[in-house]
N, C-alpha and C positions, 0 to 999 in steps of 0.2 A: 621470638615472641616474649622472652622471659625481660628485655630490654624495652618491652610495651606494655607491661603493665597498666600503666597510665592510665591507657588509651580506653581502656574497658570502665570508664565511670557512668554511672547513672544516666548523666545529659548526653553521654554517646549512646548510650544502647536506648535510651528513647529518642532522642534524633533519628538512628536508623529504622524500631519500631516501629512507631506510628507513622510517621507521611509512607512509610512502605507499605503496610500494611491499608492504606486507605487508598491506596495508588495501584493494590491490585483488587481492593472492593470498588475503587472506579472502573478500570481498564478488564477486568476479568471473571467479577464475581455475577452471575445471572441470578436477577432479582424478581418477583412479580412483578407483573406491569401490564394493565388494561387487557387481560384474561390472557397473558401469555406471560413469558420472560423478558427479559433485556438487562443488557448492564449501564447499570449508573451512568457512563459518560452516552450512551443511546440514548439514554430516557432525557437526561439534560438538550442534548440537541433537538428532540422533539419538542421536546416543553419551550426551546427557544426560537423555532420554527413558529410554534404557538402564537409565541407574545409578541412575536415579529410582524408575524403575518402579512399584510400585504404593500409594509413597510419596506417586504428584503429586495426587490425590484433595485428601489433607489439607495440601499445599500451596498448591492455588489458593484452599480454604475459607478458609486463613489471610489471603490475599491480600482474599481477600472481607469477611473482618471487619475489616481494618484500613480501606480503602478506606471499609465503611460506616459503621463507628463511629466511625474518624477525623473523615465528613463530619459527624455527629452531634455529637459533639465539640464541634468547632470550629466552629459554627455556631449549636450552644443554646448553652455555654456561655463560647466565645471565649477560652480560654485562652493565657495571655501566651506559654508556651512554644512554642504554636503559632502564634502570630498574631505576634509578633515574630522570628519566624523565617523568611526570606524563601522557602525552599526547603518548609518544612511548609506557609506561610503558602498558595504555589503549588498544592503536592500534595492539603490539603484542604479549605482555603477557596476552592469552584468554584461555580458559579453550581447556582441551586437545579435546575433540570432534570436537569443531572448528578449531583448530590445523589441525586436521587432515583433516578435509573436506575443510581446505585452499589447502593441498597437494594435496589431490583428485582433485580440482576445475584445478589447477597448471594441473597435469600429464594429466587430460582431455586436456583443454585447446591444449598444446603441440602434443598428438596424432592428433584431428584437425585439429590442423594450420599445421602438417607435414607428415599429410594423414596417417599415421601410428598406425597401431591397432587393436583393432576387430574393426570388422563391428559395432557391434552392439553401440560402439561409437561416433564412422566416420561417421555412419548412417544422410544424412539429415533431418530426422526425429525427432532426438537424439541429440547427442552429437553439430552435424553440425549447427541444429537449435539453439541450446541454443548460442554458439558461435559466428556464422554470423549474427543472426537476433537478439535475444532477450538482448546480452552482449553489442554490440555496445549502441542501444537505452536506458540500461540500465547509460550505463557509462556517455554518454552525458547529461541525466536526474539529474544525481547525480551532474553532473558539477555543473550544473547551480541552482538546487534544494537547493544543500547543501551550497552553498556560498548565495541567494539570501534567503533563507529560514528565516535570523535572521530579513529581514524589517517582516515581518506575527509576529516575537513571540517577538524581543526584545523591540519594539517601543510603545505598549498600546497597539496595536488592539485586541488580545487577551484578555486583561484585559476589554476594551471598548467590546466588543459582549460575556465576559465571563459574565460579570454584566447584560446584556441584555435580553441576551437569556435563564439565567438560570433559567426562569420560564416557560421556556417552554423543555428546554433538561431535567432537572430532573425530571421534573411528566413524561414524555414521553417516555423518554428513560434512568431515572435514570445516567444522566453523567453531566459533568459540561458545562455553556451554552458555552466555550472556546471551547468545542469540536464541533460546527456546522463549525466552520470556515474549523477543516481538513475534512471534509463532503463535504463543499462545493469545497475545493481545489482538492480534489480527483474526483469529479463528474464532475466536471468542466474541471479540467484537467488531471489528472493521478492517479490512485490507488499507486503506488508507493511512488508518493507526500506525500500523507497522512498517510502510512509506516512512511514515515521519520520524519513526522513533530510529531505525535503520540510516538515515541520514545526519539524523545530530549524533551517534554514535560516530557515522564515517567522521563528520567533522569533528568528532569530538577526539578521533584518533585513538574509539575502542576500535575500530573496525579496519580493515585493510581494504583497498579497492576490492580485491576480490571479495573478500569476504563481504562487503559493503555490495557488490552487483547482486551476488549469489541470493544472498537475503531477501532482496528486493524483488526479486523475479520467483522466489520459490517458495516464500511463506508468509507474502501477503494475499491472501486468502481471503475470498469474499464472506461474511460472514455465516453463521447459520442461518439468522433469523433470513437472510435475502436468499440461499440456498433453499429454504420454504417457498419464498416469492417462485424461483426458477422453478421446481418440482411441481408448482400450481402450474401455474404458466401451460407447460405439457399435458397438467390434466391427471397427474399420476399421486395426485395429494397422498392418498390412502401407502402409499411406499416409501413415505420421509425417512422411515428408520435404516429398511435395506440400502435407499438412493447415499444416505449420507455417507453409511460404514462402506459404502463403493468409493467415493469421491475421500474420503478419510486414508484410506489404504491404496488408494492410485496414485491419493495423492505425497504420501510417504517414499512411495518407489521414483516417483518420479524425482523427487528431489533428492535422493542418494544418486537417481542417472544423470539428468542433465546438466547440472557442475560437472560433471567430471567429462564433458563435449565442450568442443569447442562453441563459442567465443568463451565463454566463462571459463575453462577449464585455463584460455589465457591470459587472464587480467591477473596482472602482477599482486604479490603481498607487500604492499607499498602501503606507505601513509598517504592521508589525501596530499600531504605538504611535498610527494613524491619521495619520502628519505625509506630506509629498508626495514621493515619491523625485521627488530634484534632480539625479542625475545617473549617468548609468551606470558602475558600478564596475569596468568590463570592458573600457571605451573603449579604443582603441591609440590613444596618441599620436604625434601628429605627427610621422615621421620614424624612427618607430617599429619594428619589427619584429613580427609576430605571436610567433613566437618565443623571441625577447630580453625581450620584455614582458612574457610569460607565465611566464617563469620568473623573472625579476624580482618578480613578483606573488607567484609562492611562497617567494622567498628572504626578500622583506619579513616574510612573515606567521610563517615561523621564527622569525625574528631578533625579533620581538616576542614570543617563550614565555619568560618570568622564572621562573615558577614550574610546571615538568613535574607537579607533584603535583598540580598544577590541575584538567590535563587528564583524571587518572586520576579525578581524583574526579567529575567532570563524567559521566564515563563510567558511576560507579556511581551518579550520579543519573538520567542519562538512563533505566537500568534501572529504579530504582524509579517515575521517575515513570511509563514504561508500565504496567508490572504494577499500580499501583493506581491508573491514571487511566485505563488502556484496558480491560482483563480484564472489570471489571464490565460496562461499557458493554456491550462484545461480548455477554456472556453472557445482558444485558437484551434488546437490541435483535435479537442474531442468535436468541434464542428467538422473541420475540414473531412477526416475519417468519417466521422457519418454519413456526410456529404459522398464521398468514393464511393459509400455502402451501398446510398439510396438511387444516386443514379447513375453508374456505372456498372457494366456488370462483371470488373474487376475479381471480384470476391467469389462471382457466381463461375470466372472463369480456373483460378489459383483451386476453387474445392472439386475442379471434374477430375483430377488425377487422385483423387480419393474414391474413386469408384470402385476401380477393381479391388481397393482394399478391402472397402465395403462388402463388396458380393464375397472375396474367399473368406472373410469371416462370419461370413452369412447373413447380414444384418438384411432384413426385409426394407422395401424400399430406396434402395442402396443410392439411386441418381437424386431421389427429394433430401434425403439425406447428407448427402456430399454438398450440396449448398451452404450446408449449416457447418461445416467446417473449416472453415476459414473466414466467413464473416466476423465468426466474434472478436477479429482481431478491432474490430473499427468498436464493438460495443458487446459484453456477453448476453446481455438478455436478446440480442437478436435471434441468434441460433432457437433459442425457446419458442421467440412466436414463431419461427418461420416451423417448426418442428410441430406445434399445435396442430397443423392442418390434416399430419402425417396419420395414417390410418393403425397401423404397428405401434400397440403399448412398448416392445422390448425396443423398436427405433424410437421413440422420444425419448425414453428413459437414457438410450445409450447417447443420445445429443446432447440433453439437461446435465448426465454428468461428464461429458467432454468437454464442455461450454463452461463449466468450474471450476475443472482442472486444466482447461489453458490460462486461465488466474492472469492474463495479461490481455487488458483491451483497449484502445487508444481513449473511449470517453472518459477514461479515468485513471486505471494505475498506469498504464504508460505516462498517459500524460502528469502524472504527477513522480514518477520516474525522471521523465525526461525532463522533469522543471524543478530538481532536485539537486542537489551538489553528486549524485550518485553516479558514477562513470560508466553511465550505459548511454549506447543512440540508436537511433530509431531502429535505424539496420539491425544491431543486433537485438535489440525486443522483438523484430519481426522474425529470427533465425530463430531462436526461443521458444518463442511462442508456437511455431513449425515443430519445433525436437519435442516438446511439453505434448502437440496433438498424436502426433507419431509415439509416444512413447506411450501414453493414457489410454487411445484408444485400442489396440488391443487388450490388454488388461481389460477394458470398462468392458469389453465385447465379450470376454471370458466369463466374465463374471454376470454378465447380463441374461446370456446362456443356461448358466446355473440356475439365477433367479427365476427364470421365465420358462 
């Protein structure tokens, strides 16, 4: 450090300051907002749901056509503009399985917006849902997510609480201390947040595959304010404070147990590029301070920005590559799973081997119950409604917060998992997502007991 002097002038430590500091007043900080809270990058996405309004239809179509004819494109006919261009080359020359569930996303989409199809698409349930409710919020999120995401990663704050905290995220949770920040971005504000910012890390080669799955499956977290939505849902409003510090500390345990199970327990400490992480970026050295080395770390990573315009542009790609690398996917996959949910009774079959669980931990209503345990894999707010009907305040309660802490549903974070550079497939989100219900619901059942 005594050979970096340098590094500590003025223009470095307000480079790493300020866009840090206003990246976690965006991503972090809960504000007033229309007699409740929200944080800045929520209330931006509502306000542009607002001025969008019932423009976003022919918004996402567009999204859909570029995405599917793009991959169409660039794959029958390989055009130079696109294939020698490293960021088009990225955007739509993807491997043929996503190729293809761009088009599905595409042809869905279209039936929807033109009423036309099976039902079992058109369905508001299905297809209608994913479209009207979950794609708008989707798209707006990415707006502002993916452009405003580089003050969080490019400026030290990363570096500044990777140094920090990694005596406490690797005895804990074996990951690096950089990862509490997408913990807290996701809890705070959006699981989907945390998808994104977990991804450009993996690509960014802070993140190891494992470290890059683990993240993605354990601390993208639905947010608070929709945890309120779930607790209504049941009926149990008047209980937000106990529901939450329930679903807060299940959901801690949970994520020191299931990394350390298989499939996750074996996904390699590889770069996504496959070469061997040789050494931890995060180390204090010898003689060191946690403190002085942490900000050290951020002053460095300032003082390497030559060109600010970089950044900005980075930010307008990270947008585009969501919107036509995630959108479809979601629209494919989060139809199809709702579709198994609504008319199959798949889901109704996979939750009757939860029964007996149910009765020896004594939950009242144990067979209406067990329905709702494996559904959420297709969508979490299902298990809710279907748990509304249930007669037992202490069984909806124990549903709403199982239904949070399996934190993996295909109308969303799977499907924005799966359509991610992040080294998971379907099979294992659905092993996951099993370990995550098993591991939660005792705990929740414990603790429901107490409360009740």
């Amino acid at each position: 450090m005594q050979n970096n002097k340098n590094i500590y002038t003025l223009r470095n430590i307000l480079w790493f300051a300020i866009p840090s500091l206003l990246g976690v007043f965006c991503f972090m900080t809960p504000i007033p907002y229309k007699e409740s809270f929200s944080i800045p990058i929520a209330i931006l996405k509502d306000e542009l749901l607002f001025i969008v309004g019932d423009r976003m239809p022919l918004l996402i179509a567009t999204i859909m056509v570029i995405a599917s004819v793009g991959y169409l494109l660039s794959n029958l006919f390989k055009p130079k503009a696109i294939w020698n261009n490293q960021f088009l080359k990225a955007l739509f020359g993807v491997a043929p399985i996503w190729g293809i569930l761009r088009v599905v996303g595409a042809a869905f989409t279209f039936m929807v917006m033109f009423d036309y199809g099976p039902e079992m698409v058109l369905n508001g349930d299905t297809g209608g849902f994913v479209y009207s409710d979950l794609l708008p919020t989707l798209f707006a999120v990415f707006i502002f997510a993916g452009f405003l995401l580089p003050l969080l990663t490019h400026f030290g704050l990363l570096e500044l609480f990777g140094t920090w905290l990694t005596k406490i995220m690797r005895p804990v949770f074996n990951l690096p201390g950089r990862s509490a920040i997408d913990c807290l971005a996701s809890w705070l504000g959006d699981g989907s947040v945390g998808i994104i910012m977990s991804s450009k890390q993996y690509e960014g080669k802070s993140y190891t595959q494992r470290e890059a799955a683990v993240i993605g499956t354990t601390f993208s977290a639905v947010s608070i304010s929709f945890c309120l939505v779930v607790i209504s849902q049941v009926k149990l409003d008047h209980m937000f404070v106990p529901f939450y510090a329930v679903v807060c500390l299940t959901g801690v345990i949970v994520a020191i147990v299931v990394p350390r199970m298989p499939p996750l327990s074996r996904k390699t400490d590889k770069w996504i590029d496959g070469t061997d992480k040789t050494e931890d970026k995060e180390a204090i050295p010898e003689g060191k301070s946690v403190i002085s080395h942490g900000f050290y770390n951020a002053v460095k990573t300032t003082n390497a920005i030559e060109k600010p315009w970089k950044i900005v542009l980075e930010g307008v790609k990270n947008s585009l590559d969501m919107l036509v690398g995630i959108l479809p996917v979601v629209m494919a996959i989060g139809t199809i799973g709702l579709m198994i949910s609504t008319y199959t009774p798949i889901f109704e079959w996979l939750g009757r081997p939860f029964v007996p669980l149910l009765n020896l931990l004594q939950i009242p209503e144990a067979v209406d119950a067990s329905k709702c345990m494996v559904v959420g894999f297709a969508d979490m707010f299902i298990p809710s409604i279907l748990a509304s009907s249930i007669t037992s305040e202490m069984t909806r309660f124990v549903v709403a917060a199982v239904s949070v802490t399996q934190l993996i549903f295909l109308s969303e974070v799977g499907a924005l998992l799966l359509g991610s550079k992040i080294p998971i497939n379907l099979w294992e989100l659905f092993v996951i997502f099993l370990q995550r219900t098993l591991v939660s619901l005792p705990i929740i059942a414990i603790l429901a007991h107490l409360i009740f």
